[in-house]
N, C-alpha and C positions, 0 to 999 in steps of 0.2 A: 519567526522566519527561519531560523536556524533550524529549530526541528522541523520543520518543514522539507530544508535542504537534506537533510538525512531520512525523509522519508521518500526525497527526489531517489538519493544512491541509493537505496536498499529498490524500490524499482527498477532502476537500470540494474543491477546486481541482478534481479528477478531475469529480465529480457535476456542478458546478457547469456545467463547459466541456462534458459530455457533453449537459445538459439544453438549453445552448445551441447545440448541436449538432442536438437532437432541435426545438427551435422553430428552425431557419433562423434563428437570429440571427447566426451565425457563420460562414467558410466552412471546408468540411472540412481543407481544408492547411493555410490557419492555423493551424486548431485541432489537427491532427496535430501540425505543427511547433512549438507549443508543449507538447503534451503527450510528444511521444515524448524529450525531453532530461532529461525529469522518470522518464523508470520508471527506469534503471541509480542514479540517487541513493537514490530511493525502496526499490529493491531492494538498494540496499549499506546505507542506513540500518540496514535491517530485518535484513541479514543481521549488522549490528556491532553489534547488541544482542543478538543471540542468540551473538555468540560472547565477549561479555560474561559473558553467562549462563554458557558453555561453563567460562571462567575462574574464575569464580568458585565454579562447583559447585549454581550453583541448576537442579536438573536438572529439575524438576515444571515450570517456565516455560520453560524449556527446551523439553521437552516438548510444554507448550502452545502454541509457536511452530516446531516442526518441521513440521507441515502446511501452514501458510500458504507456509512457504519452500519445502518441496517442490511447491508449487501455482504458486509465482514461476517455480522454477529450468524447471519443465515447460511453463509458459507462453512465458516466454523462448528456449525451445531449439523451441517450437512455433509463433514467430511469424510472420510474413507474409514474402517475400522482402524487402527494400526496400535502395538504397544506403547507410541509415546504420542506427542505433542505431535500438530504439524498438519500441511493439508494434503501431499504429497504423498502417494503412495509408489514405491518404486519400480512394481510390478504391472500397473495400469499408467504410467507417465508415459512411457512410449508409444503409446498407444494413439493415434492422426488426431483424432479429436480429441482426449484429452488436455494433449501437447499444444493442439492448434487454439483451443480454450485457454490456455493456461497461458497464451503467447497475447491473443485479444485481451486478457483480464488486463495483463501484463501492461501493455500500451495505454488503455483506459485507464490504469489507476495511474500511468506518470502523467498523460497528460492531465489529468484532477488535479495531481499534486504541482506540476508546472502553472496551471493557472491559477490555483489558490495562491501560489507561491507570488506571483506578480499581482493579486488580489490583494494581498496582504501588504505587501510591499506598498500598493497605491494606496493601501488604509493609513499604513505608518507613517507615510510622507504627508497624504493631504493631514493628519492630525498635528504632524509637526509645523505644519505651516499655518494651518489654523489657530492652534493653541498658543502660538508666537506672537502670534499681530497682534 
């Protein structure tokens, strides 16, 4: 559940830096350069909770978390040229639909992570209360 909760803030971190992206508060390479160091942690986070899951045989969350990673691992292998890591390209972010992409992934992936997150939470409770009695 905890990593979970840090895969909550690094999506609002996402929203956050993209909305300041979309009002010119920010400049696009900055804000690349700080967001492109963040998807490979962000995508190994998410991939070591599902092989958590893998381990342990909870296959239904499992499950429920093979799309998003299928969605990471395609996005990744589909992203911009660039010399380093990252999916952000600083030259094409500004760009309406880009931006306006990058704002929808944005929302989609916290509300996953918000509901897995109270998902998990109703797992940890009903197990503590069942394993009790």
């Amino acid at each position: 559940m905890i990593v979970t909760a840090v895969l909550i803030f690094l999506a609002i971190f996402h929203m956050i830096a993209f909305d300041e992206l979309k009002t010119d508060y920010k400049n696009p390479v900055d804000q690349c350069n700080t967001l492109n160091p963040l998807v490979i942690p962000e995508y190994g986070i998410h991939m070591f909770i599902c092989l958590l899951f893998l381990l342990s045989g909870s296959w239904w969350t499992l499950l429920y978390n093979v799309p998003l990673i299928a969605y990471h691992v395609n996005r990744y292998r589909k992203r911009p040229v660039m010399s380093h890591h990252g999916l952000y390209d600083p030259t094409t972010i500004m760009n309406a639909d880009e931006l306006n992409h990058a704002m929808r992934e944005g929302w989609i992936k916290l509300a996953f992570y918000l509901i897995s997150f109270f998902v998990y939470l109703y797992m940890m409770i009903y197990e503590l209360v069942t394993n009790t009695a």
